[in-house]
C-alpha positions as CSV (number, residue, x, y, z in Angstrom):
1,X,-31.7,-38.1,-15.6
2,X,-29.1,-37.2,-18.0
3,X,-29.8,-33.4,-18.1
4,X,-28.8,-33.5,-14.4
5,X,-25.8,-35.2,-15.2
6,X,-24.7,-33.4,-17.4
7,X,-25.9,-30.4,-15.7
8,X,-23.9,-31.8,-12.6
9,X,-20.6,-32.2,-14.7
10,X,-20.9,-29.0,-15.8
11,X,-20.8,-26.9,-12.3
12,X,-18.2,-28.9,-10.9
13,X,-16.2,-28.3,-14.3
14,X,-17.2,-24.3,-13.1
15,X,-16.1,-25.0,-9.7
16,X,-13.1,-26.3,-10.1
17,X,-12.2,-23.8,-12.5
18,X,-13.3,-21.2,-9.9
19,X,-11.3,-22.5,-7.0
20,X,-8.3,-22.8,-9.3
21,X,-8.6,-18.9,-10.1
22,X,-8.8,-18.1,-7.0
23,X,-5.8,-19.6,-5.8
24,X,-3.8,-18.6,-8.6
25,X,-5.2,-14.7,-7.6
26,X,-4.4,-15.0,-4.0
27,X,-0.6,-16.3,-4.5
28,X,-0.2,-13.3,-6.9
29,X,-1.4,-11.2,-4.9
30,X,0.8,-12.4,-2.2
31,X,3.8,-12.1,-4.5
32,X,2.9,-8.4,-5.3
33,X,2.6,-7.6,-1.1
34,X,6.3,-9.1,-0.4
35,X,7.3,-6.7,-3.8
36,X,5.5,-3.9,-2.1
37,X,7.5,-4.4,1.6
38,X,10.6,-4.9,0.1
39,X,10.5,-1.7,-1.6
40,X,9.1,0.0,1.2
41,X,12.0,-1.1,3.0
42,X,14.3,0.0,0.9
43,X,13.3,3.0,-0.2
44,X,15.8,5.0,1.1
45,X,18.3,2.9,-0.9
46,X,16.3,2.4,-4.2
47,X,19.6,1.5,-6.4
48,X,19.5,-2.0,-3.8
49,X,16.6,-3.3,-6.4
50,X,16.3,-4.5,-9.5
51,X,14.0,-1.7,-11.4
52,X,11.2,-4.1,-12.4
53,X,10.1,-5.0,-9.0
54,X,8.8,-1.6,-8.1
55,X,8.0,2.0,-9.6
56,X,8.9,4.8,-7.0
57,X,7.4,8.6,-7.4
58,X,7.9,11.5,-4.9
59,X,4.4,13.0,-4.0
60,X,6.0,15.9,-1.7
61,X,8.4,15.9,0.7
62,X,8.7,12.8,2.5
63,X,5.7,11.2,0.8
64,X,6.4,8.5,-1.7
65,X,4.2,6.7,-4.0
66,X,5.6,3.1,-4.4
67,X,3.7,0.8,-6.8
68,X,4.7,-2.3,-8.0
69,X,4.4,-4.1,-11.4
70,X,3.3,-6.9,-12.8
71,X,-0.6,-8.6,-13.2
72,X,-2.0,-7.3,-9.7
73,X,-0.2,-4.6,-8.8
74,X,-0.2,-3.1,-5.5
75,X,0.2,0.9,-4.5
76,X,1.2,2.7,-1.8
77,X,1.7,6.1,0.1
78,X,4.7,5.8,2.1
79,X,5.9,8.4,5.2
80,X,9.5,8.5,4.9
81,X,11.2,9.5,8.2
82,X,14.3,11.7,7.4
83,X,16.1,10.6,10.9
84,X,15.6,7.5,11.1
85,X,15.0,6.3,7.4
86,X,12.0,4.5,9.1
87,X,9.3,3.8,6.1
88,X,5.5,4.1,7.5
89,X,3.0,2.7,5.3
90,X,0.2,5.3,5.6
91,X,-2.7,3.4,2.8
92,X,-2.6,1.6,0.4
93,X,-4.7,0.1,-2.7
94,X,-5.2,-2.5,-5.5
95,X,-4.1,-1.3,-9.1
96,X,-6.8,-2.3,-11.7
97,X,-4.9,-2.3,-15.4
98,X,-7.4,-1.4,-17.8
């Protein structure tokens, strides 16, 4: 009877720690989305940002590649419309850090 206990103790002790992680992941990762849009909409104006919220690369003409920093990181591929200075999200992707 103590084995299962102890047993016991020890997968809630997992499962707590499990449902803590995941929590702590999903609030990060909603932190790195709200990164992503704000640099999306501002990409026309990129000097509106502070420089550690987002990394910004031209891929070819009106194509940007937006990614943004920190532990999950998020990237993009943004359509830039010239007239307008309307910013279409075309994909986009998790970042694994190596």
């Amino acid at each position: 009877m103590a084995s299962l206990v102890g047993y016991l103790e020890r997968m809630t002790a997992l499962q707590m720690m499990a449902t803590h992680t995941i929590k702590t992941t999903q609030s990060e990762f909603m932190r790195a989305e709200e990164k992503l849009l704000e640099c999306e909409s501002n990409i026309s104006n990129m000097t509106a940002l502070p420089s550690d919220i987002c990394i910004v690369q031209s891929v070819s003409k009106q194509l940007w590649k937006v990614s943004t920093t920190g532990h999950i990181a998020l990237e993009a591929l943004v359509y830039l419309d010239e007239t307008t200075g309307y910013a279409t999200r075309l994909s986009w992707r998790q970042v694994f850090k190596e």
